[in-house]
N, C-alpha and C positions, 0 to 999 in steps of 0.2 A: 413022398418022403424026401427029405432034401439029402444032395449028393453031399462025397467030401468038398469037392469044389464051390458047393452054395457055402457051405461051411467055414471052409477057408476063404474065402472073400469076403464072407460076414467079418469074420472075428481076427481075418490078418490083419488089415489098421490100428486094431486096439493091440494087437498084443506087438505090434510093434514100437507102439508108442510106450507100452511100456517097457519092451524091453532098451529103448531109448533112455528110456529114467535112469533104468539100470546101467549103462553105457555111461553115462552122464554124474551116475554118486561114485564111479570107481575109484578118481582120482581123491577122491575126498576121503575114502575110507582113513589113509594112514593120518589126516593131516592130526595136528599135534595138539592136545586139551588147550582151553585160554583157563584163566582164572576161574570164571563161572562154572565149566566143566569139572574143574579138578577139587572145585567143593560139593558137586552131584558126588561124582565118581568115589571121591573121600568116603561122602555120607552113604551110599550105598556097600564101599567097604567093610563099614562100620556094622552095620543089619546083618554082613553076612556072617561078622565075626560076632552076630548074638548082643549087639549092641540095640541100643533102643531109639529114634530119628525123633531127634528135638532134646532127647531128653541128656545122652551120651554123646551128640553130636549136632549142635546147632550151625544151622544154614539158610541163609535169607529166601530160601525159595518151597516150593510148595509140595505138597506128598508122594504127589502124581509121578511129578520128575525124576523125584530119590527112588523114588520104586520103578520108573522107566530103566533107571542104571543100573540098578539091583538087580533086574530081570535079565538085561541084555548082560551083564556081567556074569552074571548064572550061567547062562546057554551060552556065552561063546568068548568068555574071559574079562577082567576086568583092565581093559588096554584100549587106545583109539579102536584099533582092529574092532574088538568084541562089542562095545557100544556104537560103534558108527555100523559095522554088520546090523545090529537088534534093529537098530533106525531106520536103515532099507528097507527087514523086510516089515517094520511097520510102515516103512511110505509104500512100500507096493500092498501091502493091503488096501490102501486109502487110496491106490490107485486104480487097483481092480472093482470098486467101489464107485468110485467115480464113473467110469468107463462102463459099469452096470443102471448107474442112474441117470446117465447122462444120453442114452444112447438115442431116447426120441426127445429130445431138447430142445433139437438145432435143424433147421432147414437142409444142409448139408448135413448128412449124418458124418460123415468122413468128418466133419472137424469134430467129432467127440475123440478120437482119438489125436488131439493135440491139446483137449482136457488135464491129463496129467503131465504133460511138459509145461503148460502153464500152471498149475499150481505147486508141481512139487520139481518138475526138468529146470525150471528158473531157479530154486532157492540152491540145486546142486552146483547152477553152474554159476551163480556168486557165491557160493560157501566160502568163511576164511575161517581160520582156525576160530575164533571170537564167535560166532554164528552157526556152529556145527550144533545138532542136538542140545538146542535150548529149546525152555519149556513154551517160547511163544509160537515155535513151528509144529510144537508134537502136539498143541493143544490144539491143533488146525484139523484134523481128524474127528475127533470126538466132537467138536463144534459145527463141522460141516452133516455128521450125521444129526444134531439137533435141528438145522436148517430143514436135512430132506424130511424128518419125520413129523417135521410141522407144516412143512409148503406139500408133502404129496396130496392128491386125491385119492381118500378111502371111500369106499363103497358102499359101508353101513358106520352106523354111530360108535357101536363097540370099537370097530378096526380104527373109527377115528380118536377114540379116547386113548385104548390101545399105544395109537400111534404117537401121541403127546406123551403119555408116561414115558414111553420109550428115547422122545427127545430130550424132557428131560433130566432121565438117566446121564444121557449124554450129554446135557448142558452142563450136570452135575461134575462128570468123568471131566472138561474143558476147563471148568472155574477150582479144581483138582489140582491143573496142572499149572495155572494162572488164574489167581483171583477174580482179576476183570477181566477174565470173559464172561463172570453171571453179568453183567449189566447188557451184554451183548446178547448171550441167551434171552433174558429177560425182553428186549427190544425185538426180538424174531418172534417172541409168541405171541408181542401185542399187536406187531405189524398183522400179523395172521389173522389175531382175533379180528383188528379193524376192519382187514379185507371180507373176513367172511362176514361180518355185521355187513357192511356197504355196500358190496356188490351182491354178495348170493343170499342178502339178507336173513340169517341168522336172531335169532331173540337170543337176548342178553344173557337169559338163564343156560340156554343151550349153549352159549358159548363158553359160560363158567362151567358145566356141567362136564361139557365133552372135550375140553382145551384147556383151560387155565389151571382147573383142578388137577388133573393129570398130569399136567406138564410140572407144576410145582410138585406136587405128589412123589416125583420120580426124582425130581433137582435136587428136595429134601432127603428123599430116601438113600440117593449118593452121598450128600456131606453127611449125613447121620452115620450112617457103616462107618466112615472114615475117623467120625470122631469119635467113636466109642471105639474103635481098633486103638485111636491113641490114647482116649482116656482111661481105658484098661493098661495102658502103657506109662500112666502119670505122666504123660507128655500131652497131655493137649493143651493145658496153660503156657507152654512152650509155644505152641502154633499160633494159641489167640495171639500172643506179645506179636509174632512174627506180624499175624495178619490185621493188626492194629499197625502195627508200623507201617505197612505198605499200603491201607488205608489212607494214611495222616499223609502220603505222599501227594492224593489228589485234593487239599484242603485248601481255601484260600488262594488257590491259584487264577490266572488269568485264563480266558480260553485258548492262548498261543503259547506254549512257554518255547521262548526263543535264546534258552540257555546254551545249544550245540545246533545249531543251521546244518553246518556241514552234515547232520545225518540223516537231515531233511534233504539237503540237496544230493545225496548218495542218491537216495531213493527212488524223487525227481528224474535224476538222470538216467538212470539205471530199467527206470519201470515208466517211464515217458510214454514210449507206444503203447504199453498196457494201461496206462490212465487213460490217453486219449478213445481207445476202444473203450472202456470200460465206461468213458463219459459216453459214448454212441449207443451202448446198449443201457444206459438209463433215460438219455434224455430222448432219441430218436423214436423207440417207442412208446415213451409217454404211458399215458393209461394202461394200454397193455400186458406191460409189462410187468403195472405192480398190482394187477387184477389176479397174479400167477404169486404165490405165498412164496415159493422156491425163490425164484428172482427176486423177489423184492426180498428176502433174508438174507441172501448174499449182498446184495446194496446195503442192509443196513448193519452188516457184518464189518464191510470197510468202513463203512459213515461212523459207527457209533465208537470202532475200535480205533478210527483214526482223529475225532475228539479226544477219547479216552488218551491217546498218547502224547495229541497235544496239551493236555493238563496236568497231566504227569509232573510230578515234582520233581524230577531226576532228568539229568543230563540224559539227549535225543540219542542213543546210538542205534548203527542200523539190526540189531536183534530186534527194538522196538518194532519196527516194521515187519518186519516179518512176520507178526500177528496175523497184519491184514492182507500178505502178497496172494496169499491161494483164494483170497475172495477175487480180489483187483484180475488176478488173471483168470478165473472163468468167465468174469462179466465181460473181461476183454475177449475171451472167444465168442460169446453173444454179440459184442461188437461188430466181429470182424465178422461170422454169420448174415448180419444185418448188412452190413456192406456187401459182403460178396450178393449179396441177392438186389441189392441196388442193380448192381455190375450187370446181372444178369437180366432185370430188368431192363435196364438202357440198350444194349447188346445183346438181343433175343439171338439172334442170327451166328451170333460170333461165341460159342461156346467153349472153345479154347482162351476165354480170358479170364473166367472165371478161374480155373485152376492154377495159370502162370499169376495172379493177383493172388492168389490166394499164397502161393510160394514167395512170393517176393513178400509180401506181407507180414509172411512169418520168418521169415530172415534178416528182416527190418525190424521185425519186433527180439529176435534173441540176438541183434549183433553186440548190445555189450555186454552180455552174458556169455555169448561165446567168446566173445577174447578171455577172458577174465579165464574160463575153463582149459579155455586151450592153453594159458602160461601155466594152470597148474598139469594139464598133461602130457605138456613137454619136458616136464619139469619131470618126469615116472618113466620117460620111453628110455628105451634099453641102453641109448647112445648116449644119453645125459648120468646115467649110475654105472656105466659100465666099469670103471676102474675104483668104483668105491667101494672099498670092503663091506660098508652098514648101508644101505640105500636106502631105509625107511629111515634111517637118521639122518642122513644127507637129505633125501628130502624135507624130513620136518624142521632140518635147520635154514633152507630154503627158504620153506613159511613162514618160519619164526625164527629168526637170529637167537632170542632172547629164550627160547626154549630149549635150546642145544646148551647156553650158558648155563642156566638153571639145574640141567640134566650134570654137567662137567662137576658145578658146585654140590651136588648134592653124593657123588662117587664115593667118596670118600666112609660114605655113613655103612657104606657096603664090606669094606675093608677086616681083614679077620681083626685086627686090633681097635675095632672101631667098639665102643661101648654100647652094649645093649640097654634099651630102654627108648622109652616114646620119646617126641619132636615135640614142640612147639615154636612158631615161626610167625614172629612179625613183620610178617611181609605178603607177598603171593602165595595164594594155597597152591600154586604148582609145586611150593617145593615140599611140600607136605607130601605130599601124592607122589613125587619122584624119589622121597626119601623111603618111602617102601614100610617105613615107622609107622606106627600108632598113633593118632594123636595124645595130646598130653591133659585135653583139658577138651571141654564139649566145645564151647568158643573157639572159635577159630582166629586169627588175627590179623586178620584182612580189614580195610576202611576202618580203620583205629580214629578218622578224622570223626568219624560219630559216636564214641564211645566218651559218655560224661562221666563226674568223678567218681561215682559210686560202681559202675563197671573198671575202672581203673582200680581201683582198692581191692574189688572181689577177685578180679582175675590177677594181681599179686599177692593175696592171702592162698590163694587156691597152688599158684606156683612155690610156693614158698612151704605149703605142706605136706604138695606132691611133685619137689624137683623135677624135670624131667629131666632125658640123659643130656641133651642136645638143646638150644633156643640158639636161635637165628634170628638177628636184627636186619631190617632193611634202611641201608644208608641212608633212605630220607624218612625216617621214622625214627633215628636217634635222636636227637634232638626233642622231639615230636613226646616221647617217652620221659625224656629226662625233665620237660614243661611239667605232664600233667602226672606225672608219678615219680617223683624222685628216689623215694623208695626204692622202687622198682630196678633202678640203673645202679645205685648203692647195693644191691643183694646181686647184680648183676656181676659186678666187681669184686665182691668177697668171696663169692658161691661158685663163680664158675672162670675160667678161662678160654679166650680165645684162642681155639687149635687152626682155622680157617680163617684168611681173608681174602675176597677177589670182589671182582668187576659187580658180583650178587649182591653179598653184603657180607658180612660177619657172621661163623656158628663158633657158639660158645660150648663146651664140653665142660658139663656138673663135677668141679673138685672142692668142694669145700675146705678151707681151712683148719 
């Protein structure tokens, strides 16, 4: 029977590595919503207050997410705090996870426990406010259990059919959280099918029978729940519009869209060493490698997801990537596995350089991630907040100059003389969200540059029937307003007055004439 000490040297690497993760999201917890967040966080307020998602609160992103926020707002407030907390501990789920499926992988087992600093220790230590708990990291989970439950060997036929519903459920729970991730799913179960047809020779019917069927089986049986949860909700024509739109994003496009390089070359720079490992452990083993269902879903997790980004209709930023870093960084520990056993190789005799290579290695590979982490954790020690009365506000204005403005402009709505009644804000949903208000209208009024004339007329007939107490113009959307709705700027000026002007923009307070 093994002792506590077999025990503890099994399992102390791993739980060190993870509580490494944990060491590594601290500084991140307080950082401060960007736009994208504060229209989760909105829409999740909205569900709790009995409202209906799509239908009382439209927001360009997918079910999965709003209900990520809703849950972690539940359990543990609806504040950076409370959703960056939820996010934790669902990355240490998907860390414990990891470190469970990973553990006979790798020629050195020891590097299974530097599995979760490369897929989730890296995204904590570039986190910026813009990249915090968006939906292309939280789909990184659910996507990865599609991978294992299509790449493991089962035993008998059941366990393997079994195993495919099971994936995917979870391709389903991934394309949930991000649309395209089904093309990715979809690309993992065919790589699988082909492997088992070519190498372990499989007949065609067996493989539809025990794989493809199942796997769609379960993919379908996820977006089905989902959509009848909303179309008992008369919001699902709400989602199709959404998920037509973000469809028509990959149409006619080129195979490179080089609209923002700079988020390409973030990436580049940033995940340099983890490319180059991750190009050694596909190309070096060759065959081998993609005779193993698991590995080769990971390679085509980043290959398909990193098409998928490049075709993209929307300007490159680095959220975009983030889809594919948890893949990029385990193929890089295979990598680096595959070298250290070179190492080993060549220097039979010399045992000690396996280990010192294998540290320098990984301190080459997270140097600029740790800088990046370490300004936000100097940024938290005692001796940088010591004389500030608010320290999580002095830090988030740190992060974000324009969040602390935001926070200043929207004080005021707080005020016992302030008028009660919901917001609407054409501008950044942060100040939606720091106004503490209702919204006024399901639309929200963020990228008004996409909104044609017919959304221009609904959403001034709609204000116009249901004043709210409060609208806020953003300075470079006046103009922008008074073009494609004039209307709009005319009831602006009868109906309401400006009580607020600053560096934000303008809030007007409902006085009619």
């Amino acid at each position: 029977m093994p002792t506590r000490r077999t025990w503890f040297h099994a399992l102390g690497p791993y739980l060190a590595s993870v509580c490494l993760v944990v060491l590594l999201s601290l500084p991140n917890l307080p950082l401060p919503f960007s736009d994208s967040q504060a229209v989760l966080v909105t829409g999740a307020d909205v569900i709790k207050n009995g409202g209906v998602l799509y239908r009382d609160f439209r927001g360009a992103a997918e079910p999965a997410a709003f209900l990520f926020y809703f849950l972690g707002g539940a359990l543990f407030g609806y504040s950076e705090y409370g959703v960056h907390a939820f996010e934790l501990l669902y990355h240490m789920a998907f860390c414990g996870f990891l470190v469970f499926t990973l553990r006979h992988e790798f020629t050195h087992r020891w590097l299974t426990g530097l599995a979760p600093v490369a897929a989730i220790g890296a995204y904590y230590m570039l986190a910026r406010p813009s990249s915090m708990t968006v939906p292309e990291i939280l789909a990184a989970f659910p996507l990865y259990l599609c991978i294992w439950f299509a790449g493991h060997t089962w035993s008998t036929s059941r366990k393997r059919a079994a195993g495919y519903f099971c994936s995917g459920v979870a391709g389903g729970l991934a394309a949930l959280f991000k649309f395209w991730m089904a093309p990715v799913a979809f690309g993992v179960w065919i790589v699988a099918a082909v492997i088992a047809q070519r190498v372990n020779h499989h007949r065609s019917a067996a493989l539809l029978r025990q794989r493809i069927a199942p796997a769609l089986s379960g993919f379908t049986l996820m977006l089905s729940a989902a959509g009848v949860w909303l179309w008992e909700q008369n919001a699902l024509a709400d989602l199709y519009r959404i998920a037509v739109s973000n469809a028509s994003l990959f149409q006619g496009q080129a195979l490179v869209n080089v609209g923002d390089p700079i988020a390409a070359l973030w990436f580049v720079r940033d995940f340099a060493a983890w490319i180059l490992l991750a190009a050694v452990a596909c190309f070096s083993l060759q065959g081998r490698l993609f005779r193993r269902p698991f590995w080769a879903g990971l390679a085509c997790w980043a290959a398909v997801g990193g098409v998928l980004i490049g075709i993209e209709n929307t300007p490159w930023t680095p959220n975009r990537f983030l889809a594919i870093t948890p893949a990029v960084g385990l193929l890089a520990v295979r990598g680096l596995d595959r070298l250290l056993s070179l190492v080993r190789l060549t220097s039979p005799a010399s045992s000690w350089r396996v280990p010192v290579t294998a540290c320098a290695g990984t301190l080459l590979i997270l140097s600029p991630e740790l800088l990046n982490w370490t300004a936000k954790a100097r940024a938290l020690t005692p001796g940088a907040v010591r004389n500030e009365p608010a320290p999580v506000e002095f830090f988030q204005r740190r992060m974000d100059t324009n969040y602390d403005a935001v926070r200043t402009s929207t004080r005021f709505l707080s005020a016992p003389d302030a008028k009660p009644g919901s917001v609407f804000v054409f501008g950044s949903p942060i100040l939606l969200w720091l106004s503490g208000r209702r919204p006024a209208l399901a639309v929200n009024g963020w990228d008004l540059e996409g909104w044609d004339a017919q959304q221009w007329d609904a959403v001034a007939a709609q204000l116009r029937a249901q004043p709210p107490a409060y609208v806020f113009v953003d300075p470079g959307y006046e103009s922008l307003i008074a073009d494609m709705c004039p209307a709009l700027t005319a009831w602006l000026k009868s109906d309401y007055r400006a009580v607020q002007t600053d560096g934000v923009g303008v809030w007007y307070r409902h006085e009619p004439r």
